[in-house]
C-alpha positions in Angstrom: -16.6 5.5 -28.1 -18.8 7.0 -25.4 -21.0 5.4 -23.6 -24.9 6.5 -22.6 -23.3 8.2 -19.8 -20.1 10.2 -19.8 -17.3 9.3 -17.1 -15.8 11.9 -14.7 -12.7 11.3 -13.2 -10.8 12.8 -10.7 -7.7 12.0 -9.8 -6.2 15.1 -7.8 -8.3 13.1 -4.1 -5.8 15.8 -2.1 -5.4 19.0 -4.3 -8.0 21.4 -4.2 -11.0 19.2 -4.1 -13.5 22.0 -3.3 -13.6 23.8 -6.9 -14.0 20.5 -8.4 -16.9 18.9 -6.1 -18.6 22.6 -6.3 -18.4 22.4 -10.1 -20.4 19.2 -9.8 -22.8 20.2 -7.2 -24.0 23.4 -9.7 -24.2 20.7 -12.2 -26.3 18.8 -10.8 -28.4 21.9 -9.6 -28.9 22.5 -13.5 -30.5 19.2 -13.8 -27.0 17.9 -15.8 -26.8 14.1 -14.6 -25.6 12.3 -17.4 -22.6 11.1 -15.5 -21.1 8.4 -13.2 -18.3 9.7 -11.0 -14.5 8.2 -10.0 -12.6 9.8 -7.4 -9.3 7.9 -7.4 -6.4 8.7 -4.7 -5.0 8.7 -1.7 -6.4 10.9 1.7 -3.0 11.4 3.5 -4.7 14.3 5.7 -7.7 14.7 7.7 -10.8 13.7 6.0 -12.0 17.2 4.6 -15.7 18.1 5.2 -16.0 18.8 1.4 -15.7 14.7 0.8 -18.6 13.9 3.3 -20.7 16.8 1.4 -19.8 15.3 -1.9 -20.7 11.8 -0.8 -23.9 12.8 0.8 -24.5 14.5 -2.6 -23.5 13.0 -4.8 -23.5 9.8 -3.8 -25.7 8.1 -6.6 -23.6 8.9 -9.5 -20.2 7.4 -7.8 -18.9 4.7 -8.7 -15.6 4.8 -7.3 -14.6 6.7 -4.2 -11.3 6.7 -2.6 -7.3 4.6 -3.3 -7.6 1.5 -5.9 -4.4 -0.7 -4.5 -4.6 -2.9 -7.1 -2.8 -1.0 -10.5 -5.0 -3.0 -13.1 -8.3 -2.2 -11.4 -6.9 1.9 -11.3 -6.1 1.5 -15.1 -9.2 -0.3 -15.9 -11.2 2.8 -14.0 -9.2 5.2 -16.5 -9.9 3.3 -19.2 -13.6 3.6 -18.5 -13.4 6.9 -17.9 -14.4 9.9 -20.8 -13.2 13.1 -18.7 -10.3 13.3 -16.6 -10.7 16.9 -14.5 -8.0 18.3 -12.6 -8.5 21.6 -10.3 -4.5 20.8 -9.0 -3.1 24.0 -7.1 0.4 22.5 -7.5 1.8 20.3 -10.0 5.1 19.6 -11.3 4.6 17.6 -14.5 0.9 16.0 -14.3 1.8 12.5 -14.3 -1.5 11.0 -13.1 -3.4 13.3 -15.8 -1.1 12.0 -18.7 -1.8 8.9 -17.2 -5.0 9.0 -17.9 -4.9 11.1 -21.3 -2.8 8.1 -22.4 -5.7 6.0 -21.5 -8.1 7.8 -23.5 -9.4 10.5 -20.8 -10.8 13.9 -22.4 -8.0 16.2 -20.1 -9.9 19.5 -17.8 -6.7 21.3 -16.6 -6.2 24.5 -15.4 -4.2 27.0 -17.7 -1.4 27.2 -15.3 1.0 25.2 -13.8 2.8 22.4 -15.9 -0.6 21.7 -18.0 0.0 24.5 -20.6 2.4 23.4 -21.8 1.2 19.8 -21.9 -2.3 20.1 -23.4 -4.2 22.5 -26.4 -6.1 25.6 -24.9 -9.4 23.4 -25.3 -8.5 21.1 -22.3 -7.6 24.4 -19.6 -10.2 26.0 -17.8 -9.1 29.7 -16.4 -11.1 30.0 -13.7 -14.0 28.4 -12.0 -16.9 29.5 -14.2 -14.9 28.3 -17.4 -14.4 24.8 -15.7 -18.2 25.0 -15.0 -19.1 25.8 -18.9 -16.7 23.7 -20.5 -18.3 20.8 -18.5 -21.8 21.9 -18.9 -20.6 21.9 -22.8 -19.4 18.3 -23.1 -22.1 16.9 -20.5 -24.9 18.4 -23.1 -23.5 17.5 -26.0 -20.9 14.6 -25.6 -20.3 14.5 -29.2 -17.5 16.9 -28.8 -15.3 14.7 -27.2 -14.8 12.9 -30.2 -11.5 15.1 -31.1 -9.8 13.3 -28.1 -6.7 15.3 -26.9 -3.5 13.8 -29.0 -0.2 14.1 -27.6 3.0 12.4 -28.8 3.6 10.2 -26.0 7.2 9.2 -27.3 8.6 12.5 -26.6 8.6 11.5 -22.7 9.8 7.5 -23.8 12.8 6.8 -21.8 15.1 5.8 -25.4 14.3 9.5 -26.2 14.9 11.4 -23.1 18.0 9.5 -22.1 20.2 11.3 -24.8 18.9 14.5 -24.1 19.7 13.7 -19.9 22.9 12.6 -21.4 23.6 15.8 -23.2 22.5 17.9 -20.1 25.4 15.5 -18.2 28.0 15.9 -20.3 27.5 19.6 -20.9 
């Protein structure tokens, strides 16, 4: 169920942070505030100027900014959370974004990269502008997130994959 205000969540903190905070910033420049704001992750380089920008501007809709240590507080954030976006430049299977699919998180992707081949063309954005629209969509009418992405989590279960590792092995 959505709440007043939809929840943005980013989890890619290191990968390519600029299209995403620039999606926001136009956004907000359209008078489109109906949001609160997580950015979950670690900052294992220098702290890029894009983060102070986005702080400075968009610092009343965040709610979380930064690494949650504990693993129940960064579940309970994705639980919260409506729209997981990720503007990820490299990727090899998406883990934090299934993460937070699994969790109930609308998925943003780009259509390249594992996410293809993980998510309907609905969740993947081709380039910047279609990230901006398909944002602009759900932000101003939130209803469409009712069709929450489904994927068949099972496939990637451990009692499933093990045969088919086992297989590969044997081979």
């Amino acid at each position: 169920m959505l709440n007043e205000r939809l929840f943005l969540l980013c989890r890619e903190f290191d990968k390519n942070p600029e299209l995403f905070f620039k999606t926001l910033f136009k956004l907000v420049d359209e008078g489109l505030t109906n949001f609160r704001l997580s950015i979950l992750g670690e900052n294992f380089t220098e702290n890029l100027r894009i983060f102070d920008n986005a702080k400075e501007k968009l610092g009343s809709f965040v709610d979380h900014f930064g690494y949650l240590p504990n693993k129940v507080d960064y579940y309970n954030v994705l639980r919260e959370s409506d729209i997981v976006v990720s503007t990820a430049l490299h990727e090899f299977f998406g883990v934090a974004m299934m993460e937070a699919v699994y969790l109930g998180c609308f998925p943003l992707c780009p259509n390249r990269l594992v996410y293809p081949e993980l998510f309907k063309p609905e969740n993947l954005f081709n380039n910047d502008d279609e990230l901006f629209e398909k944002l602009k969509k759900i932000l101003q009418s939130p209803i469409s997130l009712k069709s929450k992405c489904k994927i068949n989590f099972s496939t990637y279960d451990w009692k499933v994959l093990k045969f088919e590792y086992l297989k590969i092995l044997i081979e």
